[in-house]
N, C-alpha and C positions, 0 to 999 in steps of 0.2 A: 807314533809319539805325538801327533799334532792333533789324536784324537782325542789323548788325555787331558790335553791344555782346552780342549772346548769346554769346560763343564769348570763351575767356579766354587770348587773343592780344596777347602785350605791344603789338602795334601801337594797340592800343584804349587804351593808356595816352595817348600821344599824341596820339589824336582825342580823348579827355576834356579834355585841357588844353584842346585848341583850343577845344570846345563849351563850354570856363568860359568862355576869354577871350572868344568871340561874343555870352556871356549877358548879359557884364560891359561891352561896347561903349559902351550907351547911357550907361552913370555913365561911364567912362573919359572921354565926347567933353563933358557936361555936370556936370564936376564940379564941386561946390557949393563956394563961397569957404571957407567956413568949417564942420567938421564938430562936432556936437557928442558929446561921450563922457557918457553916461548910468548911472551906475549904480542901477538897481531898488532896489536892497537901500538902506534907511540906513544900516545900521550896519558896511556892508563901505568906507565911506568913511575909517571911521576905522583899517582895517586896510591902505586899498591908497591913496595918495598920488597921482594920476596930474595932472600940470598940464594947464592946456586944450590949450596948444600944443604937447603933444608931440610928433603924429606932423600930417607936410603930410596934403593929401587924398588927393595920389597916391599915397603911402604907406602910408595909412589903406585904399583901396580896393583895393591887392595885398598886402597883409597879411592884409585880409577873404579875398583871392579864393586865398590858398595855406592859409589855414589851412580854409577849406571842402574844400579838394580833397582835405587829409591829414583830414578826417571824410571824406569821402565814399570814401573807399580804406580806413581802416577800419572805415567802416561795412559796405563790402563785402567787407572781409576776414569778418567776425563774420558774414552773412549766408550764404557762400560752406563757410566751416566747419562752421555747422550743420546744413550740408543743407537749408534752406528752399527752394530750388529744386530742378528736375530734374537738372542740370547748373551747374557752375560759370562762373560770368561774370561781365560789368560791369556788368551791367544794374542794379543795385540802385546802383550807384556814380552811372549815369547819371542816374538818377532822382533820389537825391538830390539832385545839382547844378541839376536842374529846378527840382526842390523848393524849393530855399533861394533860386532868383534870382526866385520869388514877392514873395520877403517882403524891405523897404527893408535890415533890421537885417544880413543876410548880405550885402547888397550894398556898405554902407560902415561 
């Protein structure tokens, strides 16, 4: 599979989606009743308003899963420019989306 993603063939934009939404199965089929929205910061509460119930979960979980794909397509646009590989590819794009379906916070 990692073979495919070296070569900068718009068809690999398509299998990236697919390989979000396969990453993304297990939250899709077990989503949580209720999600909570966390902001780190204190003092960014008093700048950004957001009520509990804004977004459903399944809204909440393809929201996550397109706004990860437009980072992982500019992360690989910025990687691809620089030269940091031999040749241009997906491969930085794929790995990212690896990357992020690690960790809970990218996935809802």
């Amino acid at each position: 599979m990692v073979n495919q993603f070296r070569s900068l063939h718009p068809l690999n934009l398509l299998l990236l989606v697919a390989y979000l939404i396969f990453m993304r199965i297990a939250i899709f089929l077990n989503l949580p009743a209720e999600l909570s929205f966390e902001i780190l910061e204190p003092y960014t509460k008093l700048f950004i308003n957001i009520p509990k119930d804004a977004l459903s979960s399944e809204a909440n979980v393809f929201l996550a899963a397109l706004i990860t794909l437009l980072q992982a397509l500019i992360f690989n646009r910025i990687i691809n420019n620089h030269g940091l590989l031999a040749k241009p590819s997906y491969l930085p794009a794929l790995l990212y989306i690896t990357g992020t379906s690690l960790f809970l916070q990218f996935l809802a």
